[in-house]
N, C-alpha and C positions, 0 to 999 in steps of 0.2 A: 780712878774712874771705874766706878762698877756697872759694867753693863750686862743686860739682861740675857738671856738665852736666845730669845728670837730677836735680838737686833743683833747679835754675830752671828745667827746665820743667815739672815738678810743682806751684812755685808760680805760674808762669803758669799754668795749666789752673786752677787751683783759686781763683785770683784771676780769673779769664776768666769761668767756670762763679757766682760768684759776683756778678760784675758782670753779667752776664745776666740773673738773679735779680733785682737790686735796680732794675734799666734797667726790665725787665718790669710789675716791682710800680708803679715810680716813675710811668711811661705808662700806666698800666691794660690793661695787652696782656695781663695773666696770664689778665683774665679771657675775652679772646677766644681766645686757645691758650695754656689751663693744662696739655693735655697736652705740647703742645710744647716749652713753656719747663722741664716738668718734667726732658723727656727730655735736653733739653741739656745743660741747669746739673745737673744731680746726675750724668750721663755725664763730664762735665770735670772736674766734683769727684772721683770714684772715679779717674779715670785718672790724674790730680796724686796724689793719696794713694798710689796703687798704683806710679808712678814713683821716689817720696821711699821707699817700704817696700821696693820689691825691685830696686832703683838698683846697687846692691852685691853682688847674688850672683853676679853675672858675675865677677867678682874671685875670691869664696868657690870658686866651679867652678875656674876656671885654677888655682888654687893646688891644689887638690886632685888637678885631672888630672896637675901637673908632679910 
């Protein structure tokens, strides 16, 4: 299985973003900074997502300018 650049780092972010979460809950930190833990872990989720969804259109573009 060869996978690309930007879909392992999408799944690191989102397994990063994810393990933060469950470290947090696990320690009881959520509830000393829930804002905090919120802003990390769902910022590193969105950017893994958004990495894996738009990874590819650099390719789409070149092709089209050539």
């Amino acid at each position: 299985m060869n996978m690309e650049s930007h879909v392992k780092w999408g799944l690191g972010f989102i397994f990063l973003g994810i393990a933060i979460t469950f470290v947090s809950l696990g320690l009881h930190l959520f509830i000393a900074t829930p804002f905090l833990t919120i802003i990390y872990s769902v910022s590193l989720i969105l950017i893994g997502i958004a990495l894996i969804m738009f990874g590819k259109r650099e390719r789409k573009i070149e092709e089209v300018v050539k």
